[in-house]
C-alpha positions in Angstrom: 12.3 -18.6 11.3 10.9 -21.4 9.4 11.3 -21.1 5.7 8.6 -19.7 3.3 8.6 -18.8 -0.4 10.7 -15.5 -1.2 11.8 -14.1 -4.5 15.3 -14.4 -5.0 17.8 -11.1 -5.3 20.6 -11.8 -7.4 23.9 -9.5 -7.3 26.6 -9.4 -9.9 30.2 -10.1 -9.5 32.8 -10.7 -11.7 34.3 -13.7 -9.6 32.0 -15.8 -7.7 34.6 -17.4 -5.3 35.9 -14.1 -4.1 32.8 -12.7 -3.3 31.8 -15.7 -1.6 35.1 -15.3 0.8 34.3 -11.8 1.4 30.7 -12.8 2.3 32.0 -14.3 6.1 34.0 -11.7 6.4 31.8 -9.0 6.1 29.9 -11.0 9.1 27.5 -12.7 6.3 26.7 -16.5 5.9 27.3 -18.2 2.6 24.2 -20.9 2.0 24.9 -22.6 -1.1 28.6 -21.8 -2.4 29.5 -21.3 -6.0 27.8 -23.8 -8.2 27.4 -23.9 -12.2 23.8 -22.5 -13.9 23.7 -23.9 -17.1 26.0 -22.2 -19.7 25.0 -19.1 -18.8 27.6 -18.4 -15.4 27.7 -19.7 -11.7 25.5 -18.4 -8.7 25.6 -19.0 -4.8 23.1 -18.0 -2.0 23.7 -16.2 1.3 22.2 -14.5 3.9 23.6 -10.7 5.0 24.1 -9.7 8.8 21.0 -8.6 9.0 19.1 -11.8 8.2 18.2 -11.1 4.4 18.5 -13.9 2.0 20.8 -12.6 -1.3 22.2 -14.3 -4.1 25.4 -13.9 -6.1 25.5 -14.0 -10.0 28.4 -14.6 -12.0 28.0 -14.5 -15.8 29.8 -16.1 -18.6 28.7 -13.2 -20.8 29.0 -9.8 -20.7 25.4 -8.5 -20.6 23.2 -8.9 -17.7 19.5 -8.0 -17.5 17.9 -7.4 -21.0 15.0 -5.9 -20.2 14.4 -3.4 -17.2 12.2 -0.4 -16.1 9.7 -1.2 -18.3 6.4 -3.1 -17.8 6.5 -6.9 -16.9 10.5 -5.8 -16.4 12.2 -5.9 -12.9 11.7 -2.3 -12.1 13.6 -2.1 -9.0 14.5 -3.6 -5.0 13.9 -2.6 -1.8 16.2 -4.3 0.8 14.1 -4.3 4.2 15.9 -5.1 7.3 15.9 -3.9 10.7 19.7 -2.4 11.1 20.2 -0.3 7.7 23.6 0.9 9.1 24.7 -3.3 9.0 23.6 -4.0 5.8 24.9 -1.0 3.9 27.9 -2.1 5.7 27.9 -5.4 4.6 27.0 -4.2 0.7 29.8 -1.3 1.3 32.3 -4.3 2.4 31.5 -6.5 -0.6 30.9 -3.9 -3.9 31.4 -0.1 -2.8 27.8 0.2 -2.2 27.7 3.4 -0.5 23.9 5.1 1.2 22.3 8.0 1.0 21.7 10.7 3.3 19.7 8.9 6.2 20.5 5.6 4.8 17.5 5.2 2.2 19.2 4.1 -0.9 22.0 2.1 -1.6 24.0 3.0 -4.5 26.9 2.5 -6.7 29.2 4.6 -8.2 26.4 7.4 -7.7 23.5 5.5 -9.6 20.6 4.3 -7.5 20.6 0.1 -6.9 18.3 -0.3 -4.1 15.9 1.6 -1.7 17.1 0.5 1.3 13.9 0.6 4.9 14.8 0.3 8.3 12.3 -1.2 10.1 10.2 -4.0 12.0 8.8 -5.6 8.7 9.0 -9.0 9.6 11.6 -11.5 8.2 14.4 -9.1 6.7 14.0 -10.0 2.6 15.3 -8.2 -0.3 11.9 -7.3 -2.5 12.2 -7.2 -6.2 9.6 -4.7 -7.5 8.2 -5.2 -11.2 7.3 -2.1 -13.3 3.5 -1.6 -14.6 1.6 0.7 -16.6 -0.7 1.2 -13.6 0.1 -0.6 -10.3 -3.5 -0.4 -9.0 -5.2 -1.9 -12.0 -2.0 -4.8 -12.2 -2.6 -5.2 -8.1 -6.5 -5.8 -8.7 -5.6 -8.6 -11.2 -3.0 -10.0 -9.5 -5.5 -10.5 -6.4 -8.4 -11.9 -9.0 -5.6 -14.4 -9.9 -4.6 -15.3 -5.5 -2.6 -12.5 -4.6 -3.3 -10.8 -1.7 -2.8 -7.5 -0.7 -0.2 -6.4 1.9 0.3 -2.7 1.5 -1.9 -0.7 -1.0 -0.9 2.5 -3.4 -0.7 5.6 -1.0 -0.8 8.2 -3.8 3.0 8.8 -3.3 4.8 8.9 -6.3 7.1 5.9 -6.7 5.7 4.3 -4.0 5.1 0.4 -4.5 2.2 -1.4 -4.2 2.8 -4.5 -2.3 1.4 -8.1 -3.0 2.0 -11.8 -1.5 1.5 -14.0 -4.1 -0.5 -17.2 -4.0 2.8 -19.3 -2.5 3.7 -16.4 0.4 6.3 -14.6 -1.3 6.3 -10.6 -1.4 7.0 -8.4 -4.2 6.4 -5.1 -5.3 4.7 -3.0 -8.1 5.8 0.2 -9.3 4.8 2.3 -12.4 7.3 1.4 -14.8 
């Protein structure tokens, strides 16, 4: 498919080179390998079986995201790809990740990391969803500002809105 603008996913690990070794042979491809970022640690891009673009992060320090489930925080990520069973392989293969019943979430050690939908969605992406005090109102000002809307609020709780914004990439908003 020809490239477009995506949000980039990045996963811990504690060592970048291993991970990137275990990426091939859990049947992934390794894009970029392990380069330097700054002071702060070393990252690499990849793509999983199913065609989703991921990237690794290794840090130098101990903590990782500051600020999360809050508003204007990284609330969440949805991995959509069209063969769940191979990518919660792939994720089981590298971390642990392990699914729920029916293969809609993957998680870690029991705690949530990422809804995971099967389907026909187009270009298999990992979607980062930001938390908002009201995702209708936030999805109204993003479009005023050149978003455009690509699935609206359904009234179900926790379900995101989603958005393109003005460069093509899609993300999600969730009440944070």
């Amino acid at each position: 498919m020809p490239p477009r603008a995506a949000w980039n996913t990045y996963l811990a690990t504690k060592d970048a080179e291993h991970t990137c070794a275990l990426v091939g042979l859990a049947g992934g491809r390794v894009v970029m390998p392990p380069v330097p970022a700054g002071d702060n640690g070393r990252l690499f891009l990849a793509v999983d079986p199913t065609g989703a673009a991921v990237g690794f992060w290794e840090g130098h320090r101990a903590e990782g995201v500051v600020i999360a489930d809050e508003p204007g925080a990284v609330c969440g990520h949805e991995l959509r790809v069209p063969d769940a069973t191979r990518a919660a392989a792939f994720y089981a293969d590298l971390f642990g990740h392990r699914t729920t019943p029916g293969e809609e979430e993957l998680q870690l050690d029991g705690a949530p990391v990422a809804r995971l939908t099967e389907g026909d969605h187009g270009r298999p992406l990992w979607l980062p969803h930001f938390g908002t005090a009201e995702p209708a109102d936030t999805a109204r000002l993003a479009e005023r500002l050149g978003a455009e809307p690509v699935r609206p609020a359904d009234g179900r709780p926790g379900e995101a809105v989603l958005l393109r914004d003005p460069w093509g990439a899609e993300f999600g908003l969730v009440q944070a």
